[in-house]
Z-matrix of the N, CA and C atoms (Angstrom, degrees):
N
C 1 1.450
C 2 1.534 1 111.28
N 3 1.347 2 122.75 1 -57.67
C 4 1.580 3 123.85 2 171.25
C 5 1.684 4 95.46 3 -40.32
N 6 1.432 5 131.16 4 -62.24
C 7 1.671 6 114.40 5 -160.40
C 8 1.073 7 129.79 6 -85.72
N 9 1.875 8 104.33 7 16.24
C 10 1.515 9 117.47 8 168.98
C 11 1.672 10 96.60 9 -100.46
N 12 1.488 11 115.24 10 -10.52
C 13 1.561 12 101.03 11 174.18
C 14 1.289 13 119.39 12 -100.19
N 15 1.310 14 99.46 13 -29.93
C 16 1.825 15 95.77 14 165.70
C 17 1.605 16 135.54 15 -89.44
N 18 1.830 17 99.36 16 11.12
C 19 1.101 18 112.68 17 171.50
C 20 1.692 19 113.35 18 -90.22
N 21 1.711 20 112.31 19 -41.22
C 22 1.418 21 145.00 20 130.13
C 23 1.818 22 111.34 21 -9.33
N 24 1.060 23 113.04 22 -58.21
C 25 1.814 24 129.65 23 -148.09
C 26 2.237 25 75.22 24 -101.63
N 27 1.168 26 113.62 25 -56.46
C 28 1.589 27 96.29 26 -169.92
C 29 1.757 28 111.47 27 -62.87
N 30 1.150 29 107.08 28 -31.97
C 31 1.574 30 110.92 29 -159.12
C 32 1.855 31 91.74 30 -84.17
N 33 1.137 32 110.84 31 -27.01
C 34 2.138 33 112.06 32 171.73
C 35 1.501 34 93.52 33 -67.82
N 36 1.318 35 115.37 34 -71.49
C 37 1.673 36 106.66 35 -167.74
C 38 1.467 37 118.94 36 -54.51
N 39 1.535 38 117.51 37 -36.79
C 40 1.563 39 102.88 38 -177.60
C 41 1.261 40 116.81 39 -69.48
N 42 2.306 41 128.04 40 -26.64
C 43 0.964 42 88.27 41 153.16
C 44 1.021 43 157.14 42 -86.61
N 45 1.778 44 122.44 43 -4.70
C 46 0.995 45 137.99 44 172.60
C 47 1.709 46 104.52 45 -73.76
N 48 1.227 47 142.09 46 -1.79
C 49 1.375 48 131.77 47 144.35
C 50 1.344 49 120.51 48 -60.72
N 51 1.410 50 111.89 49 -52.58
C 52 1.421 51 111.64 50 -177.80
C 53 1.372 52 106.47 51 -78.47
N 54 1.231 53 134.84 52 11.80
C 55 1.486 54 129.46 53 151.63
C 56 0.891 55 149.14 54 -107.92
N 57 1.531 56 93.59 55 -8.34
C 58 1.538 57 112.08 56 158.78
C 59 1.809 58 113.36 57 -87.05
N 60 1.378 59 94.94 58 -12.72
C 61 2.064 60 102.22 59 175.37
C 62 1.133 61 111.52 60 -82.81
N 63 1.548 62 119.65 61 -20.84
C 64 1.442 63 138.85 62 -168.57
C 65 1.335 64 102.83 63 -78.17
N 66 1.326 65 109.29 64 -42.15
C 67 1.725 66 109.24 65 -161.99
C 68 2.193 67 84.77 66 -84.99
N 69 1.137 68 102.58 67 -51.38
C 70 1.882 69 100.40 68 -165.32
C 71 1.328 70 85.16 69 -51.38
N 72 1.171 71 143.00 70 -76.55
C 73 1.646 72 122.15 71 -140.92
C 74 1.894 73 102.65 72 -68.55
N 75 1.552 74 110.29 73 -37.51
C 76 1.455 75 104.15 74 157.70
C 77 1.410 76 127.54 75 -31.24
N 78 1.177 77 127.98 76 -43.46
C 79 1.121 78 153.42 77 173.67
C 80 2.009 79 121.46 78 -66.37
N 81 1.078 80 82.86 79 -68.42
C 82 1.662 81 113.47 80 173.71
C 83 1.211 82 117.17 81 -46.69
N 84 1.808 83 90.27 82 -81.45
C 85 1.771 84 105.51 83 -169.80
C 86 1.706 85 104.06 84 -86.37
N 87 1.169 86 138.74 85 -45.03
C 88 1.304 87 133.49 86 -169.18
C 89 1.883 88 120.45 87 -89.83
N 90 1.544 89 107.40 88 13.07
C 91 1.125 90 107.99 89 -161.33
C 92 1.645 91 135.74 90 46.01
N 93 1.076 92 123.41 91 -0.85
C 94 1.063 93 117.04 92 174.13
C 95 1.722 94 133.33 93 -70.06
N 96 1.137 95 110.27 94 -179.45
C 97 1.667 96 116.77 95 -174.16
C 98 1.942 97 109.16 96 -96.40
N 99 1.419 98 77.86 97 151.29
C 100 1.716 99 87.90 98 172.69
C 101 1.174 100 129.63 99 -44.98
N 102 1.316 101 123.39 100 108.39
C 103 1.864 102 123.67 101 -168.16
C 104 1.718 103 105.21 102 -57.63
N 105 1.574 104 127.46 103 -20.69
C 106 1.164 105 99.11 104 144.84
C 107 1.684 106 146.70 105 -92.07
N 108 1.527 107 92.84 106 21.38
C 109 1.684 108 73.89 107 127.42
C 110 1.588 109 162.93 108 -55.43
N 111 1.440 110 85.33 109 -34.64
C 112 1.412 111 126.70 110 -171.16
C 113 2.026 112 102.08 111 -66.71
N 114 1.359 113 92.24 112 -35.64
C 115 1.788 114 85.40 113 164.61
C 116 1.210 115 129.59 114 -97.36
N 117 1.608 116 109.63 115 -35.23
C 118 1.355 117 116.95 116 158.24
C 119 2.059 118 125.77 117 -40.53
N 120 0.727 119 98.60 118 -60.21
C 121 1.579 120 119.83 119 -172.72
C 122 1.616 121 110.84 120 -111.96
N 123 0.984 122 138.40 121 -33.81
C 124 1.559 123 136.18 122 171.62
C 125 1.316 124 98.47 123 89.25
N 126 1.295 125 152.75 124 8.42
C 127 1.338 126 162.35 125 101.99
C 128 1.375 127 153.40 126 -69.17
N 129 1.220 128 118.44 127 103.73
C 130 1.608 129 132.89 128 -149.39
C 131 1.665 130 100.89 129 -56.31
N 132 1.200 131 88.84 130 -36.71
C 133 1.787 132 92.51 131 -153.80
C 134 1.649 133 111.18 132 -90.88
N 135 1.612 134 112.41 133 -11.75
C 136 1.618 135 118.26 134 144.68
C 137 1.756 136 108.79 135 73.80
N 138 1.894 137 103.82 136 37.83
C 139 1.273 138 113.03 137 168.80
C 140 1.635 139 113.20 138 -67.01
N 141 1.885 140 85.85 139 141.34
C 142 1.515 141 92.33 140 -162.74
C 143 1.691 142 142.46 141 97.00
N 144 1.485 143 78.63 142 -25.39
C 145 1.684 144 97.15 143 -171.17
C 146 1.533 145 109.49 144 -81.99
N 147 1.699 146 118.44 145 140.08
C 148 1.199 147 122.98 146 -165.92
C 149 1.996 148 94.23 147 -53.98
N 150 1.551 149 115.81 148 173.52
C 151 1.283 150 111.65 149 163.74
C 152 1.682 151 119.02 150 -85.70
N 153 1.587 152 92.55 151 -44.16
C 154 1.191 153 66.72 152 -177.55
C 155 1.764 154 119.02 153 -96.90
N 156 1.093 155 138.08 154 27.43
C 157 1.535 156 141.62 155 141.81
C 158 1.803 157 101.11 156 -65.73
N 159 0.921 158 140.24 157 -21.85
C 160 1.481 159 144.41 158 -175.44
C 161 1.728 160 97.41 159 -95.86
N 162 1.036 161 108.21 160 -40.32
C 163 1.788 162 104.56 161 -176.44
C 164 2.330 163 102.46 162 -80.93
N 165 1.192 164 66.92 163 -24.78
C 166 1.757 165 53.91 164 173.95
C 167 1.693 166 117.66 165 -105.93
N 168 0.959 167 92.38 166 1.99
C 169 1.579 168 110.53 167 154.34
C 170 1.406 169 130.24 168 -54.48
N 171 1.398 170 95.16 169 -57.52
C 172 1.471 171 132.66 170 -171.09
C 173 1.610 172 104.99 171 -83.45
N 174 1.479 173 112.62 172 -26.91
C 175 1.475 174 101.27 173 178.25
C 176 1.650 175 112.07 174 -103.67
N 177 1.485 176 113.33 175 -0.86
C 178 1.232 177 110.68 176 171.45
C 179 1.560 178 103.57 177 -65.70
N 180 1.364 179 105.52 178 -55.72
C 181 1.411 180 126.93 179 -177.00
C 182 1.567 181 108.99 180 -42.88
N 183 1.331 182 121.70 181 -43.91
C 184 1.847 183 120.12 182 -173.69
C 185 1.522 184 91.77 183 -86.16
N 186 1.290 185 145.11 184 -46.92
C 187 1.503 186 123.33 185 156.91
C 188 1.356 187 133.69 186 -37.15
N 189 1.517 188 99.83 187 -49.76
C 190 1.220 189 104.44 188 -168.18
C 191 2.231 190 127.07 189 -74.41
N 192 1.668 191 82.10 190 -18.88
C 193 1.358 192 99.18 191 170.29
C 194 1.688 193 100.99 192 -96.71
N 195 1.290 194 135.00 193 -47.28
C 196 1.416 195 114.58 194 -166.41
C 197 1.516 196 110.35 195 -58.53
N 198 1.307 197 132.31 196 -21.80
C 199 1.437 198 166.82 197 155.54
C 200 1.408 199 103.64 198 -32.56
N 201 1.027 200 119.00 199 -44.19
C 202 1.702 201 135.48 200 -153.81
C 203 1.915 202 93.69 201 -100.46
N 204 1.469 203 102.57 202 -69.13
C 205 1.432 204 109.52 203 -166.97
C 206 1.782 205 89.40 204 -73.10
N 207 1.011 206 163.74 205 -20.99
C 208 1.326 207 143.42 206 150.64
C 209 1.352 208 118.62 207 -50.53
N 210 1.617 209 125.42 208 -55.50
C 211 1.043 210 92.78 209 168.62
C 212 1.678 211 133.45 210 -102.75
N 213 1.020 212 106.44 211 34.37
C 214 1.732 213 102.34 212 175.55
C 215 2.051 214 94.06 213 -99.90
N 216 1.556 215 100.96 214 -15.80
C 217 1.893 216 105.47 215 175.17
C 218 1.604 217 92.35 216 -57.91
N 219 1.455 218 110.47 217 -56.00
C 220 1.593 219 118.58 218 -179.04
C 221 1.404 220 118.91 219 -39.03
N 222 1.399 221 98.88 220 -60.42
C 223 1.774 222 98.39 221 -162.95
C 224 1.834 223 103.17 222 -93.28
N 225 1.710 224 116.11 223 -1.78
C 226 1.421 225 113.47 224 128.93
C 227 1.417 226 147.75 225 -27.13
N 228 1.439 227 91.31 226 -64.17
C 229 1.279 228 121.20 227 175.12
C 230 1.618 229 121.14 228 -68.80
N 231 1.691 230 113.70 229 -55.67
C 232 0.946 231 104.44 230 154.66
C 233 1.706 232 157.21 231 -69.25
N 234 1.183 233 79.99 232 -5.09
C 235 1.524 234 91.39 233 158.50
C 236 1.519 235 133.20 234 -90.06
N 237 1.242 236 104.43 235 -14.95
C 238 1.312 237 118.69 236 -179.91
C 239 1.262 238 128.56 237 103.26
N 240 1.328 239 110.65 238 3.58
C 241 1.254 240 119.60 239 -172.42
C 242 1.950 241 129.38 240 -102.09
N 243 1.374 242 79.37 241 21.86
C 244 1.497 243 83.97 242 -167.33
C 245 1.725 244 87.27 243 -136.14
C-alpha cells in the first residue's frame, strides 16, 4: 500500500514539475505572459492592460511556479524517485 502511494505521489509531482518548468521557461526563455492571463481576461497578450498590473502578474507567476517545481524536486527526491 505505501508503494502504490508513493508511486501515486511521484507520477502527481512529475507532472506538476514539468508544469511548473513549462510555465518558467514560458516565461523566461520565450518571453511571454502568464497563462493565467488566459483565464483572467481571455487574452494572453493583455492589450490595454496597465504594465505594471501585467508585471506583477508575471512575477506572481515566476514565484509561484519556481515554488511548485522546488517542491515536487523535494517530494521527488524524497521519495526516491528522482
Amino acid at each position: 500500500m505505501i508503494r502504490t502511494g508513493a508511486i501515486i505521489l511521484s507520477f502527481w509531482a512529475g507532472i506538476n514539475l514539468l508544469l511548473g518548468l513549462g510555465i518558467l521557461f514560458l516565461l523566461f526563455i520565450l518571453h511571454k505572459n502568464a497563462p493565467a492571463l488566459m483565464i483572467l481576461y481571455g487574452d494572453i497578450r493583455a492589450n490595454g492592460m496597465d504594465a505594471r498590473a501585467l508585471a506583477t502578474i508575471n512575477a506572481f507567476a515566476v514565484v509561484f511556479n519556481a515554488c511548485v517545481a522546488g517542491l515536487c524536486n523535494l517530494s521527488l527526491w524524497l521519495s526516491g524517485f528522482l
